[in-house]
C-alpha positions in Angstrom: 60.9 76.0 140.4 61.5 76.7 136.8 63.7 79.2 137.4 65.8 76.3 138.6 65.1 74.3 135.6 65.9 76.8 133.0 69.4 77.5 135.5 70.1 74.0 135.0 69.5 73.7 131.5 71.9 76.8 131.1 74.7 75.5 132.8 74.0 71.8 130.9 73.8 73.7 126.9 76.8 76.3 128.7 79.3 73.0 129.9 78.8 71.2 126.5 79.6 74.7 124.9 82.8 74.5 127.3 84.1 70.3 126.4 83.0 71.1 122.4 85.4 74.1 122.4 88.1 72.5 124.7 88.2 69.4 122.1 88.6 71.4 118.9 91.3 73.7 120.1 93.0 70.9 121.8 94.0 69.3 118.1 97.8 69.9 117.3 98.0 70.5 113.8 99.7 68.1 111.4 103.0 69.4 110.0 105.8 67.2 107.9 108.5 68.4 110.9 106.8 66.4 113.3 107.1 63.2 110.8 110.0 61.0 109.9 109.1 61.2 106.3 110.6 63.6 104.1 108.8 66.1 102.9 107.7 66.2 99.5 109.5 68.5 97.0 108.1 71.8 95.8 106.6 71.7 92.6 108.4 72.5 89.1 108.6 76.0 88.0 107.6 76.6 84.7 109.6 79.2 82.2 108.2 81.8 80.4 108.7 79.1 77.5 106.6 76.1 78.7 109.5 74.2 79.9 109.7 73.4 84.0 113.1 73.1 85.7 112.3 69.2 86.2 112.5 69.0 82.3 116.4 71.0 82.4 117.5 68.8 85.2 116.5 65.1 83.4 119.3 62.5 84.2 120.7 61.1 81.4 121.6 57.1 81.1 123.9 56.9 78.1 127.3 58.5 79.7 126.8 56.0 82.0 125.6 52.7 80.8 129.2 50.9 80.8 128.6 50.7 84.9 125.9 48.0 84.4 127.6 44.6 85.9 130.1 46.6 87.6 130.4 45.9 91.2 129.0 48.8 93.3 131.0 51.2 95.2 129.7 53.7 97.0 133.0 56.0 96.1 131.8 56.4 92.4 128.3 57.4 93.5 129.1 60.9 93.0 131.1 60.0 89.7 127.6 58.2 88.3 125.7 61.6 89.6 127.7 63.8 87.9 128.2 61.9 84.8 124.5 61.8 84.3 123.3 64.9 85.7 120.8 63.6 88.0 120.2 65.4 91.0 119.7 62.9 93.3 120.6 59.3 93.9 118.9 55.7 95.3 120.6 52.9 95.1 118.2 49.8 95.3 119.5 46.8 96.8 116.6 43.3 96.3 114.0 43.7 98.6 114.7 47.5 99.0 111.2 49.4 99.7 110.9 52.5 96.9 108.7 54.9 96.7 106.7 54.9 94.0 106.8 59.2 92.9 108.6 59.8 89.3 111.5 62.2 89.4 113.2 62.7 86.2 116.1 64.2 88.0 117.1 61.2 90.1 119.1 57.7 89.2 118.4 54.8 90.4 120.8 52.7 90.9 119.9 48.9 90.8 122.0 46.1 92.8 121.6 42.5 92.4 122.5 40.5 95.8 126.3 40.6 95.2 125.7 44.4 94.8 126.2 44.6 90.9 125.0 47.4 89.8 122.5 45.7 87.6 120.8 48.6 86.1 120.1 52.0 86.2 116.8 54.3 85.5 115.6 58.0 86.1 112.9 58.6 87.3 
């Protein structure tokens, strides 16, 4: 008889053993391909001087300040870009959901609700 207790208790302790292990190795891991949202970017190299690359690539607003209360056209997007040096470009219409991550490299471009450019920022 407790020969048949202690087989039981094995195979009880040995099954729990078995559901623990099926449960862990049945998690997929998270990656940001499975996601919708981009994935952040890498972070800023630094030069043997102190400065990063994010400091070198810093958009710059005064070449391109007489576009405020111009009407928006999404031809002279790449115009604006290249004019300030940014390396990447939002354009915020009212209402628009931003995130909230500083990138000295991009401009923002700001609409009102006739989309006039209203104002533009780095970051």
């Amino acid at each position: 008889m407790k020969s048949c207790i202690t087989l039981v208790k094995f195979a009880a302790v040995s099954a729990c053993a078995l559901l623990l292990t099926a449960c862990v190795s049945s998690q997929m891991p998270i990656s940001p391909a499975n996601d919708d949202v981009d994935a952040a970017p890498p972070p800023p190299t630094v030069t043997p001087n102190g400065s990063s690359d994010e400091q070198a690539a810093k958009c710059d607003l005064d070449a391109i300040q007489s576009a405020i209360g111009e009407p928006f056209e999404e031809a002279n997007v790449s115009q604006l870009q290249s004019d300030s040096g940014a390396r990447q470009v939002r354009v915020l219409r009212p209402g628009d959901m931003a995130t909230m991550d500083h990138r000295p490299d991009r401009l923002n471009i700001h609409l009102d609700d006739q989309d006039v450019i209203e104002a533009l920022r780095c970051g």
